[in-house]
MIDOSE-1310 file (N, C-alpha, C; in nm, 2 decimals, decimal comma, always signed):
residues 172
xxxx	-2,51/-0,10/+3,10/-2,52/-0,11/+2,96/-2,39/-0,05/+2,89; -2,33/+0,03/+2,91/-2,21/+0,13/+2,86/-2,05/+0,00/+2,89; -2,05/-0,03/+2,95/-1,99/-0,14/+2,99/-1,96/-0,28/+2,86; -2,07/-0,28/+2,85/-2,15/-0,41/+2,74/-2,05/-0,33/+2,57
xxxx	-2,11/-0,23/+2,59/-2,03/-0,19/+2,39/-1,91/-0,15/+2,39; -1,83/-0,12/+2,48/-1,63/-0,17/+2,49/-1,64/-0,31/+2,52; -1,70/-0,42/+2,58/-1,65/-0,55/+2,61/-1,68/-0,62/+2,44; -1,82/-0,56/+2,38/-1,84/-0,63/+2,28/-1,71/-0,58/+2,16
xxxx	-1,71/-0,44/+2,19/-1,62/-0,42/+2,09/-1,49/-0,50/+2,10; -1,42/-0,52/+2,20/-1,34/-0,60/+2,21/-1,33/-0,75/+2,19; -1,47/-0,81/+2,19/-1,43/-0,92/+2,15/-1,43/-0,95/+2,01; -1,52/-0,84/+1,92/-1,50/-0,85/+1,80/-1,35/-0,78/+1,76
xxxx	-1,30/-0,73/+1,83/-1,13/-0,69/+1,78/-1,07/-0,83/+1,78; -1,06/-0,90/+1,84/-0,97/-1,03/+1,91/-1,09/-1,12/+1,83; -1,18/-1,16/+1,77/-1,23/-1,21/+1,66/-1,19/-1,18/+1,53; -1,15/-1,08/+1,46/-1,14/-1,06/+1,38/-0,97/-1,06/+1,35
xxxx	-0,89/-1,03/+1,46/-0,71/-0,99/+1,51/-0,73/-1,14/+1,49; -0,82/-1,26/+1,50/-0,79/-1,39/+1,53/-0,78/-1,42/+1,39; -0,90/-1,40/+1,29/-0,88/-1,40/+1,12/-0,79/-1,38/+1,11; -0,73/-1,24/+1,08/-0,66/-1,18/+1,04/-0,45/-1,27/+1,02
xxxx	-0,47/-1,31/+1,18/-0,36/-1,34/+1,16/-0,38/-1,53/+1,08; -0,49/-1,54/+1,11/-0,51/-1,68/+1,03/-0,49/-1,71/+0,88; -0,50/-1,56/+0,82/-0,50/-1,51/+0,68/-0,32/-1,49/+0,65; -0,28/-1,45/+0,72/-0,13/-1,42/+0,71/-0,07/-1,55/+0,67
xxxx	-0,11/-1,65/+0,80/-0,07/-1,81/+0,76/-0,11/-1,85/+0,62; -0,21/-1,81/+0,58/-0,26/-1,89/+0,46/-0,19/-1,81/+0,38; -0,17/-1,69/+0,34/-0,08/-1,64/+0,28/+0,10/-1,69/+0,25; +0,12/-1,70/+0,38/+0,24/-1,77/+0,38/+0,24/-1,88/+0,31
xxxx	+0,17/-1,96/+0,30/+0,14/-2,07/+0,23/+0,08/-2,07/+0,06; +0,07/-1,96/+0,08/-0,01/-1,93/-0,10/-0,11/-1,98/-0,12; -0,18/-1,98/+0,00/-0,32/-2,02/-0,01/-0,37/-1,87/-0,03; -0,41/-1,78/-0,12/-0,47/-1,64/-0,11/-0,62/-1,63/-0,11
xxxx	-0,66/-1,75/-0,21/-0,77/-1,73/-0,16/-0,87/-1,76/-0,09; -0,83/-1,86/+0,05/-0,81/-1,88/+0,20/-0,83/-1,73/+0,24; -0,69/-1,73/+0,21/-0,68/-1,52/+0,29/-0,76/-1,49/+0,29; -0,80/-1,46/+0,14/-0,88/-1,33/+0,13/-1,05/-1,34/+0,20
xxxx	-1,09/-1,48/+0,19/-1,21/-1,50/+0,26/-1,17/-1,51/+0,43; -1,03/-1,57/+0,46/-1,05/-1,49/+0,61/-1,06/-1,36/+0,65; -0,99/-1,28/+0,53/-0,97/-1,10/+0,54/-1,14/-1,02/+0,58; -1,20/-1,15/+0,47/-1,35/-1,07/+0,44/-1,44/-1,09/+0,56
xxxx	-1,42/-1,20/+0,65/-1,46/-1,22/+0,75/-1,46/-1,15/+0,88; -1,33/-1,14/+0,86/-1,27/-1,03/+0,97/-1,34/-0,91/+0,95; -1,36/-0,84/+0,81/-1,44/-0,75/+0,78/-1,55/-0,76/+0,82; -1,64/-0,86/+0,83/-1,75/-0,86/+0,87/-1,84/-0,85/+1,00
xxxx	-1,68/-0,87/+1,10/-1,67/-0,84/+1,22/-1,67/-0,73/+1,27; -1,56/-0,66/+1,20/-1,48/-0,55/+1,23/-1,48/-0,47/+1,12; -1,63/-0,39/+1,05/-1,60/-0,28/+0,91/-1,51/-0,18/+0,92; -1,48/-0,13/+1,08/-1,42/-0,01/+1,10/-1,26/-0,02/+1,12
xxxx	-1,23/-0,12/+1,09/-1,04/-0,14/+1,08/-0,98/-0,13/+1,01; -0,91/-0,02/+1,00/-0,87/+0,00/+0,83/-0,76/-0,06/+0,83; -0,70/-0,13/+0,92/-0,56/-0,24/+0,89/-0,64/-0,36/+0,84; -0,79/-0,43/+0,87/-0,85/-0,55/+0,81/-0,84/-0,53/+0,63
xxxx	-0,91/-0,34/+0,63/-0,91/-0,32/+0,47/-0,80/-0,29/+0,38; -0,67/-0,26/+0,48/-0,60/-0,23/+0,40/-0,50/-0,43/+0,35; -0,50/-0,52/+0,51/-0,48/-0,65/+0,44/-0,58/-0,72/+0,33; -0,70/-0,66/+0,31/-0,76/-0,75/+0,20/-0,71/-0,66/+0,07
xxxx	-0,71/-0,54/+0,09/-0,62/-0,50/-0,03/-0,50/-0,54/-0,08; -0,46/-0,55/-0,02/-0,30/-0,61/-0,06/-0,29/-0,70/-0,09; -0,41/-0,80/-0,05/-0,44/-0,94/-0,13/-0,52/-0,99/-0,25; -0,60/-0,88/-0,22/-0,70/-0,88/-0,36/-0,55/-0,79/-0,47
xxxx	-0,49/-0,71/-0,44/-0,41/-0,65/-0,53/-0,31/-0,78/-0,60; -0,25/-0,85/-0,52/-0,18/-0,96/-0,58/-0,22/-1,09/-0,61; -0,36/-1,11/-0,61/-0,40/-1,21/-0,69/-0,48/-1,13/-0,81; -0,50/-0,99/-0,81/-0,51/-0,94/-0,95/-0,39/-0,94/-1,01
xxxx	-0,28/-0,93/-0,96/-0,16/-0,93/-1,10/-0,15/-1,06/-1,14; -0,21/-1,19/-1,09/-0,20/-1,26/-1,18/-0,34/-1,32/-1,25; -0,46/-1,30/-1,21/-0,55/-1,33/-1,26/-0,62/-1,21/-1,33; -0,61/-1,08/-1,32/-0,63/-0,98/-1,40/-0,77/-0,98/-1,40
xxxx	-0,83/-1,00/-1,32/-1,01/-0,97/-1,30/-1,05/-0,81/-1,28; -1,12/-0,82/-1,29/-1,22/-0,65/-1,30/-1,23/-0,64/-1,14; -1,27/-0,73/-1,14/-1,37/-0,80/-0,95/-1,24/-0,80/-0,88; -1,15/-0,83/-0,89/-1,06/-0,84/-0,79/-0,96/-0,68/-0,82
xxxx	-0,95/-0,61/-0,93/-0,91/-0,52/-0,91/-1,00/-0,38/-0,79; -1,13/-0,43/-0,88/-1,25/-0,32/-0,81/-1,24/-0,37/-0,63; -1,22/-0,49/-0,62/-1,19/-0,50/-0,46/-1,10/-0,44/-0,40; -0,97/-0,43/-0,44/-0,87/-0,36/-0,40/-0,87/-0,24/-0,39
xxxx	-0,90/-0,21/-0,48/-0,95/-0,04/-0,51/-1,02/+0,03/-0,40; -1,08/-0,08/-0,38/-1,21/-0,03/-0,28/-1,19/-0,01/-0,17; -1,12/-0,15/-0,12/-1,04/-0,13/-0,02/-0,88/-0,05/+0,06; -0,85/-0,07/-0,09/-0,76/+0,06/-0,03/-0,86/+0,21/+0,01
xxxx	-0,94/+0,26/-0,06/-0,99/+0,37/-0,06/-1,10/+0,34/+0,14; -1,11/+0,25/+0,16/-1,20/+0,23/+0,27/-1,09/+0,23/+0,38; -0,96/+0,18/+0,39/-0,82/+0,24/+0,45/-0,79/+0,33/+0,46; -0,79/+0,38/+0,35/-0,77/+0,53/+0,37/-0,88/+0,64/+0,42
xxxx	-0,98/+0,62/+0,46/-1,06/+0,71/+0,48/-1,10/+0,66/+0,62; -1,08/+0,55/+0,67/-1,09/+0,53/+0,80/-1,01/+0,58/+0,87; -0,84/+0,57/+0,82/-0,73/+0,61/+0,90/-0,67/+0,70/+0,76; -0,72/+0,85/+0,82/-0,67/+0,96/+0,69/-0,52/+0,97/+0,71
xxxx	-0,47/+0,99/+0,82/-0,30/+1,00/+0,81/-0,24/+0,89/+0,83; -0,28/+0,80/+0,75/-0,22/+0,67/+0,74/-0,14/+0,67/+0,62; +0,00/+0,67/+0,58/+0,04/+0,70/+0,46/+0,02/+0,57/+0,39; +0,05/+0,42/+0,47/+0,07/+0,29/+0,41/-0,02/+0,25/+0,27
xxxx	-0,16/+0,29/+0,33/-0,26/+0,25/+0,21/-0,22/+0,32/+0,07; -0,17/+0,45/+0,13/-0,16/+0,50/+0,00/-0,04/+0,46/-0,08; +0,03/+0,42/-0,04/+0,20/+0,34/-0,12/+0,20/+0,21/-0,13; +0,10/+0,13/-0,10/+0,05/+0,00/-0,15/-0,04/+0,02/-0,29
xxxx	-0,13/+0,11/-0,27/-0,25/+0,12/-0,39/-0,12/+0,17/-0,51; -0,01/+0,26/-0,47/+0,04/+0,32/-0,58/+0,12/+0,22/-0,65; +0,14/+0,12/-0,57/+0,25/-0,05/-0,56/+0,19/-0,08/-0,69; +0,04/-0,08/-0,67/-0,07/-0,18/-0,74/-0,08/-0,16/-0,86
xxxx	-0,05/-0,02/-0,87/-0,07/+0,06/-1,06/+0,11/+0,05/-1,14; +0,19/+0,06/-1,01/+0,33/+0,06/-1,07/+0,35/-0,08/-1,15; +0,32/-0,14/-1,05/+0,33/-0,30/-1,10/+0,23/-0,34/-1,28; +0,21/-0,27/-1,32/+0,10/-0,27/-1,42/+0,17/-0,19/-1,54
xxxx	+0,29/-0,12/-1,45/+0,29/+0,02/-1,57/+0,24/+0,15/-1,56; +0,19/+0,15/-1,48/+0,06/+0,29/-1,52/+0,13/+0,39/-1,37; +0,22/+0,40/-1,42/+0,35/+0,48/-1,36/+0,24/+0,60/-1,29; +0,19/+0,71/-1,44/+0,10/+0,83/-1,40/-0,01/+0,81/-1,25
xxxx	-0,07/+0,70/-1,25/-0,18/+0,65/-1,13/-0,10/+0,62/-1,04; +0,02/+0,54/-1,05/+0,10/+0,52/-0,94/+0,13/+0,66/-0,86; +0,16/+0,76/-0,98/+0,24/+0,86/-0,87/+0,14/+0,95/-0,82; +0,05/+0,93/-0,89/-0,10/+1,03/-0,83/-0,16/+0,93/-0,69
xxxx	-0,14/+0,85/-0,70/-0,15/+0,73/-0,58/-0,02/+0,78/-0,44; +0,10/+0,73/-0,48/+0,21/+0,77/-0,41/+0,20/+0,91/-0,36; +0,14/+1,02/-0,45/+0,18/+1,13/-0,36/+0,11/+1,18/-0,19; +0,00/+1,07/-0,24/-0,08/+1,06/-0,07/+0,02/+1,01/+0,04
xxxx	+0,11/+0,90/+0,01/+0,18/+0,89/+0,13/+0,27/+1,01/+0,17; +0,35/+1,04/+0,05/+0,43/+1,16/+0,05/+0,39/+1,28/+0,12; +0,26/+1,34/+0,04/+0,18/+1,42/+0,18/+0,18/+1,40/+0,33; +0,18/+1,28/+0,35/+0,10/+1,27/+0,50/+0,31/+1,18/+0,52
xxxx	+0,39/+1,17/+0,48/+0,48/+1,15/+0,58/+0,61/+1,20/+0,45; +0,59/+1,33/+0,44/+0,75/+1,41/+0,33/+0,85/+1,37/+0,39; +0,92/+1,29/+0,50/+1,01/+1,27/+0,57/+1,07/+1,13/+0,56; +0,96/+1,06/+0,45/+1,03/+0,92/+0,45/+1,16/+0,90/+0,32
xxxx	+1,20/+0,87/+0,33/+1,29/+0,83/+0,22/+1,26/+0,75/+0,07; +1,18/+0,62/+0,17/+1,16/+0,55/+0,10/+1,04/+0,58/-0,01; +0,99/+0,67/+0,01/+0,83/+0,69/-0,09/+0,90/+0,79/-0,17; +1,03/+0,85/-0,14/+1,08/+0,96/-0,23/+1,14/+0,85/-0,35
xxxx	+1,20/+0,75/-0,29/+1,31/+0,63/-0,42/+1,18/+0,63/-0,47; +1,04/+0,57/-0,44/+0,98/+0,48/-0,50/+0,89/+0,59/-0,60; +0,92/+0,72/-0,60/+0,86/+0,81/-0,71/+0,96/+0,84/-0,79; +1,08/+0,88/-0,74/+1,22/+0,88/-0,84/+1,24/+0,74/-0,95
xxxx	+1,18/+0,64/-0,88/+1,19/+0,51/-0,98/+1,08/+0,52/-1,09; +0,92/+0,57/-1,04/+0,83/+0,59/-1,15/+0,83/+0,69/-1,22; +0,91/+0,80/-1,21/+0,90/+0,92/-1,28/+1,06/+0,86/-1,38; +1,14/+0,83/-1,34/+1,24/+0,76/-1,45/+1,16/+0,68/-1,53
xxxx	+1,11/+0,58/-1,46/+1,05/+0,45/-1,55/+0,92/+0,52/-1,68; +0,87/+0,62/-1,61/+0,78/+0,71/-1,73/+0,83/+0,81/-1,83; +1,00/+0,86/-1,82/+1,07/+0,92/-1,87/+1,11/+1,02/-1,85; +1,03/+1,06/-1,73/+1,01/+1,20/-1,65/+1,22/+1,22/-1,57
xxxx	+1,31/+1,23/-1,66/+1,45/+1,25/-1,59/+1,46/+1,35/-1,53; +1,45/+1,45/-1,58/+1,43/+1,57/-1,47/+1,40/+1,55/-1,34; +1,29/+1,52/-1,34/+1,25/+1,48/-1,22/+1,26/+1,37/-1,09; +1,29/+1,29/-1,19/+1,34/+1,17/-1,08/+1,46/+1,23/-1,07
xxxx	+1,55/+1,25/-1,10/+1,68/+1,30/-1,05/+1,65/+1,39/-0,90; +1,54/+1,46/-0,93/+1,50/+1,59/-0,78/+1,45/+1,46/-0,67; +1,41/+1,36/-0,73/+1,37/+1,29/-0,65/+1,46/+1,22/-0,58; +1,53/+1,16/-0,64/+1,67/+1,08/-0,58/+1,72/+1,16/-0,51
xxxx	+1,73/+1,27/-0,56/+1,83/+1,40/-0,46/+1,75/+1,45/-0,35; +1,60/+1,42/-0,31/+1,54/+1,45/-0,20/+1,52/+1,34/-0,11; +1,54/+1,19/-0,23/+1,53/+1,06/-0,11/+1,70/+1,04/-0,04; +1,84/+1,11/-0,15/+1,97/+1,16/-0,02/+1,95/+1,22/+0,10
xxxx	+1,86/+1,36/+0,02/+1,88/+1,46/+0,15/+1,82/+1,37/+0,28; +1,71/+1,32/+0,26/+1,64/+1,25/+0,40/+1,73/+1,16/+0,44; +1,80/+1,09/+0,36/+1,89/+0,95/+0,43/+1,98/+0,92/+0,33; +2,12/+0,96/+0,34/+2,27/+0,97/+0,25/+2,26/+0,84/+0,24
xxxx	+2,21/+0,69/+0,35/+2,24/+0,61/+0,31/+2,18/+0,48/+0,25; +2,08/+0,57/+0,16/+2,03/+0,48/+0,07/+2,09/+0,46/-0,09; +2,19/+0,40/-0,08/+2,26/+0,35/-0,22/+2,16/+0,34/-0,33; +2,04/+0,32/-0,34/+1,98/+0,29/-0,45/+1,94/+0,45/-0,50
xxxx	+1,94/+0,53/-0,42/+1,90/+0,73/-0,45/+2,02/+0,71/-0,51; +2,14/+0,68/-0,46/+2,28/+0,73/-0,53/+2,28/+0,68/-0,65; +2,25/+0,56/-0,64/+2,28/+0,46/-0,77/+2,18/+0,52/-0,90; +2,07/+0,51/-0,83/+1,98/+0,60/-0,97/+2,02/+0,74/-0,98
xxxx	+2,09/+0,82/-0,93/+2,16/+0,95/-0,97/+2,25/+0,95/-1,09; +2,30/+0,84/-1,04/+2,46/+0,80/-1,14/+2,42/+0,74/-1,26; +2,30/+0,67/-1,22/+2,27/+0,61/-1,35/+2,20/+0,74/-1,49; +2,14/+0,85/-1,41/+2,11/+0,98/-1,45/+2,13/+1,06/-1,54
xxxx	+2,30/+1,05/-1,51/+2,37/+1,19/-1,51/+2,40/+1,16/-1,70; +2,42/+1,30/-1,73/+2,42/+1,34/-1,82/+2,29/+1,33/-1,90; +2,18/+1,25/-1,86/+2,08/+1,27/-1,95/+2,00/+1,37/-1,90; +1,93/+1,40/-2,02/+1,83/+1,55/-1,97/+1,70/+1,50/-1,87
């Protein structure tokens, strides 16, 4: 019997890994909402995969920026948050969900969003540009400046930390 619940679990991994990448195709194609009902499928396979929830997030997030539904927001939402609590040191979910509010404007949610990846990986570079870009874009110059100067220190060779430094300077 012990045998039986790793062989089933595996076949619902490679059922669901089968969706999954079937959704990517449809994606590629701009078929999303194909995706998203293969994404949900896979889910229904597999609740406990937080790469299934965090791809239907990312797709429910980008057919909200153009259809602006409540329902397709609250999906994403959801599902980023069911990502992230399945896989807690997972920074990704959290710098997609922050993607989702930047893209909207809502800079503040964004970086209260972003600072979850930043927590769980202060070593990336890139989550340091992508808060130095919302804290400029909200007005916050002080600060994105610290930010650009902490996405140098990680990696001198990201031209875009430089570039938004220079673009900076002299303002308060």
């Amino acid at each position: 019997m012990a045998a039986i619940l790793p062989a089933s679990q595996a076949i619902r991994d490679l059922q669901a890994d089968r969706l999954l990448t079937q959704s990517r195709t449809q994606q590629q194609a701009l078929e999303v909402d194909q995706a998203i009902d293969s994404q949900r499928a896979a889910l229904a396979i597999n609740p406990r995969d937080a790469r299934l929830h965090e791809a239907l997030a990312e797709s429910a997030r980008t057919l909200w920026f153009f259809r602006r539904t409540d329902t397709l927001k609250a999906e994403a939402d959801t599902a980023f948050a069911n990502a992230k609590r399945l896989s807690p040191s997972w920074p990704k979910p959290h710098y997609e969900h922050a993607r989702m509010y930047a893209f909207r404007e809502d800079y503040a949610r964004g970086l209260t969003l972003l600072q979850g990846a930043i927590d769980r990986d202060p070593n990336n570079a890139a989550y340091w540009l992508e808060r130095a870009r919302y804290l400029e874009l909200s007005g916050q110059t002080a600060q994105a400046k610290g930010a650009y100067d902490r996405c140098l220190t990680l990696n001198r060779n990201v031209g875009e930390c430089r570039d938004g430094l220079r673009a900076l300077e002299g303002r308060p």
